[in-house]
N, C-alpha and C positions, 0 to 999 in steps of 0.2 A: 504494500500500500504506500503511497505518493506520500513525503511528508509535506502538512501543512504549510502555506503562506502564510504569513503575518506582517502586513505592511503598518507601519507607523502613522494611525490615522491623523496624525499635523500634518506630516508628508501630504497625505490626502488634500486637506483644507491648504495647505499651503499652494500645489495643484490647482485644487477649485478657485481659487483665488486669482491664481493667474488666468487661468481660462475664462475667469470674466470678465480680467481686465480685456483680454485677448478679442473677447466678445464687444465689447464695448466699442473699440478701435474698429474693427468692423463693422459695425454699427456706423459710429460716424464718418465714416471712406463710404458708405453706401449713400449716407446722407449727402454727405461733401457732394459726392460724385453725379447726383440727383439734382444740386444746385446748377451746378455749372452747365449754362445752357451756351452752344456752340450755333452759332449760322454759317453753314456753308457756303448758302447762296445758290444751292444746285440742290432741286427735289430730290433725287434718287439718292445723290450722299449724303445731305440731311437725314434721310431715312434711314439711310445705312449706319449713319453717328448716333441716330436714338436707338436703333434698336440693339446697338450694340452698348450701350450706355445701357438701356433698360437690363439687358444680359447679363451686364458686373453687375447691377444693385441688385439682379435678383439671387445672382452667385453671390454675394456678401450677403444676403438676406440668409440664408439658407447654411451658411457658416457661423454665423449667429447664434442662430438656430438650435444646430448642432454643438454648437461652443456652451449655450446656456444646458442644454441636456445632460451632455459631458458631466459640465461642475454641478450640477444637481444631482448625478450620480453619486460623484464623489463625496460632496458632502453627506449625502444619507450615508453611504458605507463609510465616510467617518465616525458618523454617530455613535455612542459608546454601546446605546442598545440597537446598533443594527444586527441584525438576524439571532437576536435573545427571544 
């Protein structure tokens, strides 16, 4: 039989910690990047510059996302009563 893991749940929170700063930053590159309105001055590549714009903030949305899940993880499996 496999011996047990035992990770240091600070370690954990410390983790969690960072991945929401991680998240955050993400967060504002999506917003940032949402402000910034560009004119080409040519229909097709203005369409082509939003929808590739729209494409990062929804790839930064979705990293977030996932960043917040993450350290929601980890903080529960911090917890002193997780799986008691």
């Amino acid at each position: 039989m496999p011996a047990a893991h035992s990770v240091d749940p600070t370690w954990l929170d410390v983790v969690a910690t960072q991945l929401t700063r991680s998240r955050t930053a993400a967060l504002e590159a999506s917003h940032e990047l949402l402000a910034h309105y560009s004119d080409t001055g040519d229909a097709p590549t203005q369409r082509s510059v939003d929808t590739l714009i729209n494409h990062a903030a929804e790839a930064l949305g979705a990293l977030t996302d996932s960043l917040a899940d993450a350290s929601r993880a980890l903080q529960e499996a911090a917890r002193p009563d997780h799986g008691a």
